[in-house]
C-alpha positions in Angstrom: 0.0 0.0 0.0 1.4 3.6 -1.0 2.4 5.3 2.3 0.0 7.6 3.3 2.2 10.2 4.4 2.0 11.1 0.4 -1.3 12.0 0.3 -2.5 12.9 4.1 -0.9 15.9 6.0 -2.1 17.3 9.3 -4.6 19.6 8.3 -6.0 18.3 5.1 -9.7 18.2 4.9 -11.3 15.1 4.5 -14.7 14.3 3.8 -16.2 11.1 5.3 -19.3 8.4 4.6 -20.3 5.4 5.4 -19.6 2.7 3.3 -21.6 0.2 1.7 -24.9 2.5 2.4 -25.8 4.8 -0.5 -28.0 7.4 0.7 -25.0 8.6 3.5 -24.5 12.2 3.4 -20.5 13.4 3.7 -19.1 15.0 6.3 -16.3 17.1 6.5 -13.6 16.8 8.7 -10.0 17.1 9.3 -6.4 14.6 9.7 -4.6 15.4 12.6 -2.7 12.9 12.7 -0.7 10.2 10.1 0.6 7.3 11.8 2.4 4.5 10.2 1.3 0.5 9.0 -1.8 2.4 7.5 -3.0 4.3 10.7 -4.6 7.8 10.5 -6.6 10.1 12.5 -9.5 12.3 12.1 -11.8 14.5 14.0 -15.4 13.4 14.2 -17.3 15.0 11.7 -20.2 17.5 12.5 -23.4 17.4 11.5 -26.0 21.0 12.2 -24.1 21.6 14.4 -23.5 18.3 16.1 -20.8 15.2 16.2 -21.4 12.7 14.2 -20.1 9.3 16.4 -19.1 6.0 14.5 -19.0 2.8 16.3 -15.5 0.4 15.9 -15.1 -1.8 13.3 -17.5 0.6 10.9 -16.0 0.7 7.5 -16.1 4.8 6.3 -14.7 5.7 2.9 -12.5 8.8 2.9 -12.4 11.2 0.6 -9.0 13.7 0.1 -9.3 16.4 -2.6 -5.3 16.6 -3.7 -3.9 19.8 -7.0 -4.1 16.7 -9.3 -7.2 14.3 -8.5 -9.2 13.3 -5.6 -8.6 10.4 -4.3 -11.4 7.8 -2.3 -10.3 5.4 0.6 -11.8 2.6 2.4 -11.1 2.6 6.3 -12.1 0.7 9.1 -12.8 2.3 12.6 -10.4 0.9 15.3 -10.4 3.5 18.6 -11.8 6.6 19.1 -10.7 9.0 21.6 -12.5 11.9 23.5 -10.3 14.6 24.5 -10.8 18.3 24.2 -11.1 17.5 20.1 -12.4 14.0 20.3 -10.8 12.2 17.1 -11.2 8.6 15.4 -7.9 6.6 14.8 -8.9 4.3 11.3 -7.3 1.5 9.3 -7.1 2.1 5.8 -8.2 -0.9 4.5 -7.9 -0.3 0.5 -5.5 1.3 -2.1 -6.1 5.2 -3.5 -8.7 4.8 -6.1 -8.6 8.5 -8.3 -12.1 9.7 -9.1 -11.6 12.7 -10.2 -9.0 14.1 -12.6 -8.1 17.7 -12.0 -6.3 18.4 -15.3 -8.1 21.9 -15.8 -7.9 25.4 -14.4 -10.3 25.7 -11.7 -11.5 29.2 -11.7 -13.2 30.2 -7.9 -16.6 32.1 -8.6 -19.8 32.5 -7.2 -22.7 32.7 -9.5 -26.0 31.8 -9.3 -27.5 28.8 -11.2 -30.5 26.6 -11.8 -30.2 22.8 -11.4 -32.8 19.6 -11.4 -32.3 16.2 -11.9 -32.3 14.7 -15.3 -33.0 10.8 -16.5 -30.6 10.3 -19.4 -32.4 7.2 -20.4 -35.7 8.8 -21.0 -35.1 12.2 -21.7 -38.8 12.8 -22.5 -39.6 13.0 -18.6 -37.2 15.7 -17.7 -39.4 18.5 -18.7 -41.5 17.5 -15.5 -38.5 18.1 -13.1 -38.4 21.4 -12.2 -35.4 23.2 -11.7 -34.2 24.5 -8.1 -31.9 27.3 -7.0 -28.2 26.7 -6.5 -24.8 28.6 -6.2 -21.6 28.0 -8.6 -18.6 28.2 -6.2 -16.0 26.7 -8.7 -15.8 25.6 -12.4 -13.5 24.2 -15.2 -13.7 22.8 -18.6 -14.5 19.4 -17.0 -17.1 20.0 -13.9 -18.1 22.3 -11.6 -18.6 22.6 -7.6 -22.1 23.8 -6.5 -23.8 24.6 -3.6 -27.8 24.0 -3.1 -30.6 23.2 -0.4 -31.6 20.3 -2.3 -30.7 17.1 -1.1 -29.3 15.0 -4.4 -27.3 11.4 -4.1 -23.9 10.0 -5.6 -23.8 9.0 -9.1 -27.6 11.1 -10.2 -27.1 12.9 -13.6 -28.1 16.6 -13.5 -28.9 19.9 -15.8 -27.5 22.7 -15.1 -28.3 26.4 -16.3 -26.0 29.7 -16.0 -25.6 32.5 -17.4 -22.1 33.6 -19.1 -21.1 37.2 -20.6 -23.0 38.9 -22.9 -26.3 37.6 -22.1 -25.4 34.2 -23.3 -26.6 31.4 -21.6 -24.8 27.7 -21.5 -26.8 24.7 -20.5 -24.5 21.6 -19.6 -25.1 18.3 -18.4 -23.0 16.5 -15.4 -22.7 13.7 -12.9 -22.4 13.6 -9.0 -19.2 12.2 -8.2 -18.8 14.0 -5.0 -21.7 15.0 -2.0 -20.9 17.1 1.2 -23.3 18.8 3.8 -22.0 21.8 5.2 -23.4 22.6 8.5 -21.7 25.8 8.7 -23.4 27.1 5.3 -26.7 27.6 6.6 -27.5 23.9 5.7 -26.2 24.0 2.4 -25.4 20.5 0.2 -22.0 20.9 -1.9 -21.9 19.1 -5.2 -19.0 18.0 -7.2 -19.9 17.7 -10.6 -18.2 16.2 -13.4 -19.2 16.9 -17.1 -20.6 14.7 -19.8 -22.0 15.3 -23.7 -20.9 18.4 -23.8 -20.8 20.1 -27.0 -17.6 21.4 -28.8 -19.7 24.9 -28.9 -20.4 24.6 -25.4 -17.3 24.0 -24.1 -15.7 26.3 -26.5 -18.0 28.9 -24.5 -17.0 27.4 -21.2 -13.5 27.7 -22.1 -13.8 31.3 -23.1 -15.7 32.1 -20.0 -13.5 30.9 -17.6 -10.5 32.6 -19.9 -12.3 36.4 -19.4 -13.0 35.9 -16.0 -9.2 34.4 -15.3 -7.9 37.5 -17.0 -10.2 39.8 -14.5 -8.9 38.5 -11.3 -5.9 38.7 -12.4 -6.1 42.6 -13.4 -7.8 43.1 -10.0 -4.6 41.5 -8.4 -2.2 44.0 -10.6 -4.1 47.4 -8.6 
């Protein structure tokens, strides 16, 4: 197994969920400690506002977002201690699997956006699903982070709708690969979103988008 002191530092945020059950939220939490033969620790996650507790011997999966991927674990509960911060210790039970590659600029921005649910083997039902309000925080030519009080699960295929510059509007599709709730943004669900079928227009768009806004950070940074 590749040491873990080459993906997990003290401090990294982690997301958590329990494995094998698929309708587990994520939690976030945080390493504060890597230990060798596969040992790590973690705070206990929070949930509105309170801990989240996991019994030993539950098997969590670990997610760690890295500048090149994100990478999933498997881990097993072994101790758990309660101090002033009480923490988990955990077995990693599994290799890094990458789910995500990260080979795009990733350009920080909050905009509004619409998003629903979309069934991409019977597309002639979508235009029942209504859309709901969300937030961009993040996007690149390959996906998008968003925010959202609407309570979606791993692996669902969605629509989203934002506007650009110039009163141009893209419409792209994406998949859930990644799902945190955020206590500490008024209840919010965070997204990761990865991109499918888009077209060459579109992403031509998307690419030219994220260009122009690039540029205007970067003149803001320059005054």
């Amino acid at each position: 197994m590749e040491s873990l002191s080459k993906l997990f530092k003290v401090g990294d945020k982690v997301n958590v969920k329990v494995m094998d059950k698929s309708d587990s939220d994520t939690y976030a939490s945080q390493v504060t400690e890597v230990l060798e033969n596969g040992l790590i620790e973690i705070s206990f996650p929070m949930h509105k506002s309170k801990t989240i507790y996991f019994i030993n011997g539950e098997k969590l999966i670990l997610i760690i977002g890295k500048k090149e991927a994100i990478y999933e674990f498997q881990a097993m509960v072994i101790e758990k201690k309660y101090e002033n911060i009480p923490i988990m210790r955990l077995k990693v039970i599994s290799e890094p699997v990458r789910i995500q590659r990260r080979d795009y600029y990733r350009l920080k921005i909050t905009k509004p956006i619409k998003i629903r649910v979309i069934n991409i083997t019977n597309d002639s039902e979508d235009k029942f699903i209504e859309y709901k309000n969300g937030f961009l925080l993040d996007i690149s030519e390959g996906g998008m982070m968003v925010c959202t009080k609407e309570k979606f699960e791993d692996g669902d295929f969605l629509e989203i709708i934002m506007d650009l510059e110039d009163g141009k509007v893209i419409r792209i599709k994406g998949k859930i690969v990644r799902r945190m709730y955020n206590p500490e943004k008024s209840g919010l669900y965070e997204y990761g979103i990865e991109f499918f079928d888009v077209s060459k227009k579109d992403r031509n768009q998307l690419a030219k988008f994220i260009y122009n806004e690039q540029r205007k950070l970067l003149k803001k940074e320059m005054l």
